[in-house]
C-alpha positions as CSV (number, residue, x, y, z in Angstrom):
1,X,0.0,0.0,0.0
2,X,1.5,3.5,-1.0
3,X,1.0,5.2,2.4
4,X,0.2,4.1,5.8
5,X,-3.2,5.1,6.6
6,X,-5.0,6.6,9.6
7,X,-6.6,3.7,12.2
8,X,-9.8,5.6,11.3
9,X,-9.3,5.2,7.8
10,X,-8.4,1.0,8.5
11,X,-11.4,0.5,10.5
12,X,-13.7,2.0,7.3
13,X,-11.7,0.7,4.7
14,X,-12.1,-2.8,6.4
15,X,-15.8,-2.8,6.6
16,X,-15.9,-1.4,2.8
17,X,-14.3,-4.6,1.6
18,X,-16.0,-7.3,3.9
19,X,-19.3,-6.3,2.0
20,X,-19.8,-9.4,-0.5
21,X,-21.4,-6.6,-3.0
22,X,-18.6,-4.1,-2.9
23,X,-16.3,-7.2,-3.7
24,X,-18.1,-8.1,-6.8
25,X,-18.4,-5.1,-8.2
26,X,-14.4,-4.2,-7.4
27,X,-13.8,-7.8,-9.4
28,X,-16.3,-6.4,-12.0
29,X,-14.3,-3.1,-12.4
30,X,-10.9,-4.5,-11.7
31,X,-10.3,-2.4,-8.7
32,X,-8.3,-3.1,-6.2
33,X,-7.6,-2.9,-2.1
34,X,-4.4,-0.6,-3.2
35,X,-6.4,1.6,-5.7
36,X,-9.1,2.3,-3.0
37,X,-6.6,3.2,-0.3
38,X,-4.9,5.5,-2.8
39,X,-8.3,7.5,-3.3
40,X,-8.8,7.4,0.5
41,X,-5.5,9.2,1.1
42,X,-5.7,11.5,-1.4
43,X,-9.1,13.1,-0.5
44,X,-7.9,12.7,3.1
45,X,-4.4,14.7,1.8
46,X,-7.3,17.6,0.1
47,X,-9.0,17.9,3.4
48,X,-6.2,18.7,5.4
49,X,-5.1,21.9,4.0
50,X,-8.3,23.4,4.2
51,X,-8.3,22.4,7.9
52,X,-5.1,24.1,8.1
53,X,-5.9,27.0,6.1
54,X,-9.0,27.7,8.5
55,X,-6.5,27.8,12.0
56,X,-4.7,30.0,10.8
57,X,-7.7,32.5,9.2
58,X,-8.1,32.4,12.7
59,X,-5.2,33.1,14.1
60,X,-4.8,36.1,12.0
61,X,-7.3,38.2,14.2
62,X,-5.1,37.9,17.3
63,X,-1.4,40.0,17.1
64,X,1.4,37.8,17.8
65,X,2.4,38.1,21.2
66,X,5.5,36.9,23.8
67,X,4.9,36.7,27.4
68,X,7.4,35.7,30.2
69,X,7.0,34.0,33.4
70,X,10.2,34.9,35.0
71,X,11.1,33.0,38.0
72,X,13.8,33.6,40.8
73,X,15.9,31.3,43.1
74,X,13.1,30.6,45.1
75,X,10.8,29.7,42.1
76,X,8.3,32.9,43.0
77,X,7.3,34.6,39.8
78,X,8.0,38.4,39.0
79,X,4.4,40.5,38.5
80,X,4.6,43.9,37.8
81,X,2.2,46.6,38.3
82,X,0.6,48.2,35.0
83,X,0.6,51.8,34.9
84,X,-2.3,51.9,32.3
85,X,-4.7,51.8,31.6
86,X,-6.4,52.2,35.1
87,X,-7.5,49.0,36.2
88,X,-5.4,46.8,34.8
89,X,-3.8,45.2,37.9
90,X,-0.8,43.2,37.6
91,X,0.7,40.8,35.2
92,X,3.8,39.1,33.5
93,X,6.1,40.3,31.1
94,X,4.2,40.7,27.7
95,X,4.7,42.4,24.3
96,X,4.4,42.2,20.6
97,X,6.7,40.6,18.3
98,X,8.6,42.1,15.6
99,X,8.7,41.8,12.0
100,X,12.0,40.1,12.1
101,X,11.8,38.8,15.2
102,X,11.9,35.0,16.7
103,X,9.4,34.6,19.8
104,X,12.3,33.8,21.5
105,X,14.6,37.2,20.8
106,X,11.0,39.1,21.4
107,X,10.3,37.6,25.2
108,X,14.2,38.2,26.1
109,X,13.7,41.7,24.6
110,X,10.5,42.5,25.9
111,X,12.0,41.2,29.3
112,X,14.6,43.4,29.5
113,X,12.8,46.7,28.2
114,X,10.2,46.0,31.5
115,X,12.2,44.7,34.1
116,X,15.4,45.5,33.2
117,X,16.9,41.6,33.3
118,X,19.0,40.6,31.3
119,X,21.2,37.8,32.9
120,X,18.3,34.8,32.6
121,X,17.9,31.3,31.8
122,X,15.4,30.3,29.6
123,X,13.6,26.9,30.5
124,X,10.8,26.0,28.2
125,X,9.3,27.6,25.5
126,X,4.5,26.9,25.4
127,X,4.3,24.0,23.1
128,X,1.6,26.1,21.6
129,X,0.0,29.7,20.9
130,X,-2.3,30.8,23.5
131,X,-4.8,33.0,22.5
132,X,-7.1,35.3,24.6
133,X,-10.1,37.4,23.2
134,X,-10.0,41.9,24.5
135,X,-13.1,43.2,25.6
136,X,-15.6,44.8,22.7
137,X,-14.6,48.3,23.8
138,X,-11.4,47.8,24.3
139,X,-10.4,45.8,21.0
140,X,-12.3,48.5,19.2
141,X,-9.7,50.8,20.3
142,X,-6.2,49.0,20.9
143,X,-4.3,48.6,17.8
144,X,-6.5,50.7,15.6
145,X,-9.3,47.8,16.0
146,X,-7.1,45.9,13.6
147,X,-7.0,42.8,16.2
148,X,-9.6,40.8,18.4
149,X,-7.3,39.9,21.1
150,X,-3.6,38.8,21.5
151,X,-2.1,35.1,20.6
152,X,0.9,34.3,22.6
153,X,4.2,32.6,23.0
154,X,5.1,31.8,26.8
155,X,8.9,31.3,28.1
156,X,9.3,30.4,31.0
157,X,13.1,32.1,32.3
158,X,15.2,32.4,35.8
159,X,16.8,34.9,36.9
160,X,20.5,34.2,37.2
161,X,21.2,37.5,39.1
162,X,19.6,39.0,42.4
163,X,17.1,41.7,43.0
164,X,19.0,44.4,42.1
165,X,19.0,43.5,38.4
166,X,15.4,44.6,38.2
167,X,14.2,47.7,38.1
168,X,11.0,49.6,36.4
169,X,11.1,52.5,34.3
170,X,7.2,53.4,34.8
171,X,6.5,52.9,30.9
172,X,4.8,49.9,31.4
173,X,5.0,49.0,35.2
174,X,5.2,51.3,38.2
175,X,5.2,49.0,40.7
176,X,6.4,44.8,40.6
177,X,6.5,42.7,43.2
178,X,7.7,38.2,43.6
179,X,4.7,35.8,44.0
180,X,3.8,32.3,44.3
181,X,2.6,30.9,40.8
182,X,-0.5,30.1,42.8
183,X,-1.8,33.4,42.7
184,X,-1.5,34.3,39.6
185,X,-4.5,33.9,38.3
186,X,-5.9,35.7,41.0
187,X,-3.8,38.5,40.2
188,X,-4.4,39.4,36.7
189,X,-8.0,40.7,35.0
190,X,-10.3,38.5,34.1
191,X,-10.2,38.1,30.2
192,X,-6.2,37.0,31.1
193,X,-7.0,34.3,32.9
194,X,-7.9,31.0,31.0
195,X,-4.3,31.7,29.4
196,X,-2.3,32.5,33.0
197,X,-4.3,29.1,34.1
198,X,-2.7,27.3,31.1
199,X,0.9,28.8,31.3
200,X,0.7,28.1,34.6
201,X,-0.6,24.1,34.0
202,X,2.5,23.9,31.5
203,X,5.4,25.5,33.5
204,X,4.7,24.3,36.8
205,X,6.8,21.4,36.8
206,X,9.8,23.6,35.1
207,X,9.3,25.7,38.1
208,X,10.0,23.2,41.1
209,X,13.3,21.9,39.5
């Protein structure tokens, strides 16, 4: 058989050719197991991209995004205090990724611009984007309305230095503070928080080694 199919497409294929009709009428046409699985794969092969094609349609109404959970020596996590708008509470290190940009060179930029750390570890990388919807009046007025929300890549990082390293410029945070990862999701606003809870599912055990 060309291609090793899907245990989905087995299952249905097998049924297919236990029928006593479909047999005769494959010996009638001179079609055979092979030929069928072909066809199988090949409409399964035209699906696919479509399927693909849709994800990312979707993903294209969220900006590409970085955010950092930056740990210490202690494995506390650094929150910092957001100036504006009023309301916002506290939250990780977050920011948009450049044109030329890797995720990777965005979070240890971004980093750096808001906390001022630059001597980190980085310790895993989100296996995938996570992706979080702004509220109607506020997407209609961040970024020019041009995006619904904010799709992200998470890093989780320690900090190789001390305290002192940090510092906050007031641009983005006026205030920043260490806390345990379990409150978190406490901590930041509400239409954060499904994401914080996942970030927080996938780097907890990166955070007790």
């Amino acid at each position: 058989m060309a291609k090793e199919l899907s245990h989905q497409q087995s299952e249905l294929l097998a049924d297919l050719f236990g029928d006593p009709v479909v047999q005769m009428m494959m010996q009638a046409d001179h079609v055979t197991v092979d030929d069928v699985a072909r066809l199988v794969d090949a409409v399964g092969a035209q699906a696919r991209p479509a399927a693909s094609d849709a994800a990312a349609q979707q993903l294209s109404h969220y900006r590409p995004c970085v955010g950092v959970m930056l740990l210490n020596r202690n494995n506390r996590v650094f929150v910092g205090h957001r100036r504006k708008p009023k309301g916002s509470g506290w939250q990780m290190p977050q920011g948009g990724i450049g044109d030329d940009e890797t995720p990777r060179a965005a979070a240890l930029r971004e980093l750096q611009e808001e906390t001022g750390a630059k001597n980190v570890e980085v310790l895993a990388e989100s296996s995938n984007w996570l992706c979080y919807d702004l509220p109607k009046g506020l997407a209609e007025k961040a970024w020019g309305g041009r995006w619904r929300g904010q799709r992200q890549k998470w890093f989780a990082m320690r900090l190789r230095a001390g305290d002192a390293e940090l510092h906050v410029d007031g641009n983005e945070f006026d205030a920043w503070k260490w806390v345990r990862m379990a409150e978190l999701a406490e901590l930041i606003v509400p239409f954060k928080r499904a994401v914080y809870v996942r970030v927080i599912d996938e780097f907890r055990d990166v955070a007790t080694v």
